[in-house]
C-alpha positions in Angstrom: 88.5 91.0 106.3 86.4 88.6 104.3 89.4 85.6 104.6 89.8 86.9 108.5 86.1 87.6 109.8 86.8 86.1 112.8 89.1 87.4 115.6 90.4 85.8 118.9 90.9 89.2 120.3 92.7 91.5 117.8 94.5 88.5 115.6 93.1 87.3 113.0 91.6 83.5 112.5 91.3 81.3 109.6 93.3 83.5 107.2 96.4 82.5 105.0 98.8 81.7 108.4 95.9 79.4 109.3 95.5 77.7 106.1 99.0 77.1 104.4 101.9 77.9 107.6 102.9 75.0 108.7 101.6 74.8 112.8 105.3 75.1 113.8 105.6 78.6 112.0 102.3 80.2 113.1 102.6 81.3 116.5 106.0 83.4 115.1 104.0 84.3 111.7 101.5 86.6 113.8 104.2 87.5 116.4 105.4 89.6 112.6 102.3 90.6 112.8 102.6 89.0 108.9 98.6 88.5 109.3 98.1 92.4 109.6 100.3 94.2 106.9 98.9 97.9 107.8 102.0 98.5 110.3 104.3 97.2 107.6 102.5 99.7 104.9 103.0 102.6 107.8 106.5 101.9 108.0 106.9 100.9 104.4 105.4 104.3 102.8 108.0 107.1 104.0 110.8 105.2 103.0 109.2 105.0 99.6 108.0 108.5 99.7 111.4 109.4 100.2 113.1 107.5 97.9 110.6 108.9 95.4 111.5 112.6 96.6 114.6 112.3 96.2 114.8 110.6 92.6 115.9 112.1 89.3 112.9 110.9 87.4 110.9 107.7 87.5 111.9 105.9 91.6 114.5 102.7 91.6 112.3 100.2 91.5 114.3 97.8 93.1 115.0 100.0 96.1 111.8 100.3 96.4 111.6 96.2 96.5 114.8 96.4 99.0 112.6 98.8 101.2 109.7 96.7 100.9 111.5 93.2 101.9 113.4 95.6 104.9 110.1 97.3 106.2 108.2 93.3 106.7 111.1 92.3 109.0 112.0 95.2 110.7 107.9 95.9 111.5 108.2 92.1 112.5 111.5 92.9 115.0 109.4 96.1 116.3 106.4 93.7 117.4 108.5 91.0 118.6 110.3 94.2 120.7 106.9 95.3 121.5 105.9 92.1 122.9 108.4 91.5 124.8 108.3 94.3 127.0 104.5 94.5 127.0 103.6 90.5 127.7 102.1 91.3 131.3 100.5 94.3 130.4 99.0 92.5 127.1 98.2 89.5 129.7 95.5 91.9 131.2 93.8 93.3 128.0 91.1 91.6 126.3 92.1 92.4 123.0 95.7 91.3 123.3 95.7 88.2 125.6 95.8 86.3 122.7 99.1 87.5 121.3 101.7 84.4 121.2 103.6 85.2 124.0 101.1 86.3 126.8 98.9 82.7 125.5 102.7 80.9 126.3 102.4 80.1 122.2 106.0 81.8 122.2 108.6 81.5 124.8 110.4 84.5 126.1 113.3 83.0 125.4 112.7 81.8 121.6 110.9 85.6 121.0 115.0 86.7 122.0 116.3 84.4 119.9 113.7 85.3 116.7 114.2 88.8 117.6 117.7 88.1 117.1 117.3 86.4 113.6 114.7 89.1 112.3 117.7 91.8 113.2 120.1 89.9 111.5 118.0 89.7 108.0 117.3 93.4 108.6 121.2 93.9 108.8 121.6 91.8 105.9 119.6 93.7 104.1 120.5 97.5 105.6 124.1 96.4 104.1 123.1 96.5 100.7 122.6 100.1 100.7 125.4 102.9 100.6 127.7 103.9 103.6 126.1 107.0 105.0 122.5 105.3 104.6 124.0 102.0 106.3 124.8 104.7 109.4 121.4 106.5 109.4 119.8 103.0 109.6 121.6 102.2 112.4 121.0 105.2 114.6 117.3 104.0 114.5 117.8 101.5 116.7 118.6 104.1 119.3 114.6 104.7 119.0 113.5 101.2 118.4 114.5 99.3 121.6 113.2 102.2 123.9 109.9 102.9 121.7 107.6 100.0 124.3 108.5 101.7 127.4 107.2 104.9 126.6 103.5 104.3 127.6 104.8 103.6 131.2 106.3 107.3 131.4 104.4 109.7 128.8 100.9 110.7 127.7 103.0 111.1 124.1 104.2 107.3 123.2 102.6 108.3 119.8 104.8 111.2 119.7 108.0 108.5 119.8 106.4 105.9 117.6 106.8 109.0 115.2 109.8 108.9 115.6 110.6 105.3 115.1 108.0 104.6 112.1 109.4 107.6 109.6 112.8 106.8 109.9 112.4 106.1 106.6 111.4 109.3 105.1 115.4 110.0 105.9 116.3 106.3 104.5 114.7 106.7 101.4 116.6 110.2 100.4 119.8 108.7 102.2 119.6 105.5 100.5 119.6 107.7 96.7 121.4 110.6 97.4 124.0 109.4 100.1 123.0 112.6 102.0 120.1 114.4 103.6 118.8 117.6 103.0 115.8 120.1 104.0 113.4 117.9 101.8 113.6 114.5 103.9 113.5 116.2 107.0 110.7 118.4 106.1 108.9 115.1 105.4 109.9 113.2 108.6 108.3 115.9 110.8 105.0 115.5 108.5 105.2 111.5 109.5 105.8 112.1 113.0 102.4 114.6 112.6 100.6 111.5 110.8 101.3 109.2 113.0 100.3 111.5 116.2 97.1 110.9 114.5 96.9 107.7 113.0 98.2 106.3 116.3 95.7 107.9 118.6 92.7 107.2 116.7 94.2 103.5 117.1 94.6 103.5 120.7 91.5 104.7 121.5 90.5 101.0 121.0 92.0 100.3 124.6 91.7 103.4 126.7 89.3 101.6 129.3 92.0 98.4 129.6 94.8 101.3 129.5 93.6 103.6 132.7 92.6 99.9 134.2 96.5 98.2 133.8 98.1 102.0 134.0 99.6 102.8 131.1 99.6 106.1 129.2 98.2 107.3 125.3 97.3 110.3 123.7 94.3 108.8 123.5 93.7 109.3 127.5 95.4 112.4 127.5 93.6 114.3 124.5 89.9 112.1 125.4 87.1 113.9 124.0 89.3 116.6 122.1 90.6 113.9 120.1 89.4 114.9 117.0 90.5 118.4 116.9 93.8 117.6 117.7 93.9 114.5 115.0 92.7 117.7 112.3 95.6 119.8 114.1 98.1 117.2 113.4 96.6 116.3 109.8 97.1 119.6 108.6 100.1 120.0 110.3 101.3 117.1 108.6 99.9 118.3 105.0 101.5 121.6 105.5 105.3 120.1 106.2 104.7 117.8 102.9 103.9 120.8 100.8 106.6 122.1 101.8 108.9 118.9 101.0 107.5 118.8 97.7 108.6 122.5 97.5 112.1 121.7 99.0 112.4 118.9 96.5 111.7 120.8 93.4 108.0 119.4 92.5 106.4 120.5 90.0 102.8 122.4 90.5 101.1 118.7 90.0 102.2 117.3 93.2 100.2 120.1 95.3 96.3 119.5 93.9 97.0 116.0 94.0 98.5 116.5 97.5 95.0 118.2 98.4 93.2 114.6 96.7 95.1 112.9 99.6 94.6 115.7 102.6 90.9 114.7 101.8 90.9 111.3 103.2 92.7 112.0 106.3 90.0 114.3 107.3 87.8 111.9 106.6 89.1 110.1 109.3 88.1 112.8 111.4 85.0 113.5 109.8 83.4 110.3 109.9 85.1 109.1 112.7 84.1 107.8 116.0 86.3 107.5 119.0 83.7 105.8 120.8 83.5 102.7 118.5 86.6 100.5 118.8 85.8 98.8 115.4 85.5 102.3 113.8 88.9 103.3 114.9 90.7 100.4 113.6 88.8 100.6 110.4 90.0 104.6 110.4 93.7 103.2 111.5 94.0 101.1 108.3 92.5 103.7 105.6 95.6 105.5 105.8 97.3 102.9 103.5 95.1 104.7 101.3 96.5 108.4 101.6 100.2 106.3 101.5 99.2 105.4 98.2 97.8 108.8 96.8 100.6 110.8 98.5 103.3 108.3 96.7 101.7 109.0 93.1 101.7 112.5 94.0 105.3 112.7 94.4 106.0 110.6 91.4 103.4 112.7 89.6 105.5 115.8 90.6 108.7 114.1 89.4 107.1 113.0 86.3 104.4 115.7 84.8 
């Protein structure tokens, strides 16, 4: 974070929204949560994934740009979702009493009205794709709008932000092949398995504020097992990709380069430390790192 160092609670302070946004914008800027691009990367890299799987050689480049524009606003609608639900509950957390509408930066009334405006782009842009992958993205929604309630009534939000955050590994194949197959949803369980434990390594940031305000996490439920479960869902997760790539007709590239990019994710769980809030978020955003090396692997597999 050397443009960022300094936080007022979890946003960021003196980077790029600071510095060229005009004032007006700023407060709606990090409502997108357009300061910190790792949820749009999580959402961003099955749909590319995907799209790669599901390619006859070298990915559409500008689907890839399509997903890319589609993944910032709908990640920014999710937040703005998010926030709305969760602006009492963020009122009584430390880390998240900053956010613009618990600071009164953002009316509840405008967030609707952006919300609105963020769903419309995201139509906009869901349009350009064919007719059986305009329907697909539409039944997401059915997983969106419920996704912020989930922490009330389950130890297992994680388990439905699974859900919700690899839609896209069925987009991506949807969006090439105007179908789906065993591949993509071989690949959407491995997201929902990543995200298990991307997710609870992240929410162990707030598990004291959580148990204080009443609301429910993995992180609570699983505590100190934590990290056996995050290695249980990591290979889990590794396994169902293999097994995609398999499904998809990879060649034998794909799986030691698949290995190359099992290694950081228990890394995660190696060096990390569920104790140290800082430590989890900095384990949280190295996973744009196995995104990366799992997309080449695919394209490598397509490719070599």
């Amino acid at each position: 974070m050397s443009q960022s160092s300094t936080l007022n609670g979890d946003i960021p302070v003196g980077n790029w929204i600071d510095r060229w946004a005009p004032a007006a914008s700023r407060p709606y800027l990090r409502l997108m949560r357009l300061d910190r691009p790792i949820g749009t990367w999580l959402l961003l890299f099955p749909c590319w994934w995907s799209a790669a799987l599901a390619a006859p050689g070298w990915p559409d480049l500008g689907l890839f740009a399509l997903f890319a524009v589609g993944s910032v606003v709908m990640r920014g609608a999710g937040c703005t979702i998010n926030d709305i639900a969760d602006h009492r509950f963020d009122a009584q957390v430390e880390r998240t009493r900053g956010r613009p509408i618990p600071s009164g930066a953002v009316s509840l009334k405008r967030a609707w009205a952006f919300l609105a405006a963020q769903l419309l782009v995201g139509l906009a842009i869901l349009l350009m794709l064919n007719p059986f992958a305009i329907w697909v993205g539409v039944a997401s929604l059915l997983l969106v709008f419920p996704y912020p309630l989930m922490k009330r009534i389950t130890y297992w939000p994680q388990a439905w932000l699974g859900l919700t955050f690899n839609w896209g590994a069925l987009m991506g194949w949807a969006a090439v092949r105007g179908e789906l197959a065993a591949a993509p949803l071989l690949l959407y369980a491995a997201g929902l398995l990543w995200t298990l434990g991307y997710d609870t390594i992240y929410a162990h940031q707030d598990k004291e504020d959580d148990i204080l305000i009443g609301v429910k996490s993995t992180a609570l439920r699983l505590a100190a097992a934590t990290p056996r479960w995050v290695a249980g869902f990591y290979s889990g997760a590794l396994l169902l990709i293999a097994a995609a790539g398999w499904a998809a007709g990879l060649s034998w590239v794909f799986y030691p380069l698949l290995a190359l990019a099992g290694l950081q994710l228990y890394w995660q769980v190696a060096a990390g430390n569920i104790d140290d809030a800082a430590d989890c978020l900095s384990k949280f955003k190295s996973n744009r790192f196995f995104g990366w090396m799992l997309l080449v692997a695919i394209v490598a597999g397509k490719l070599l």
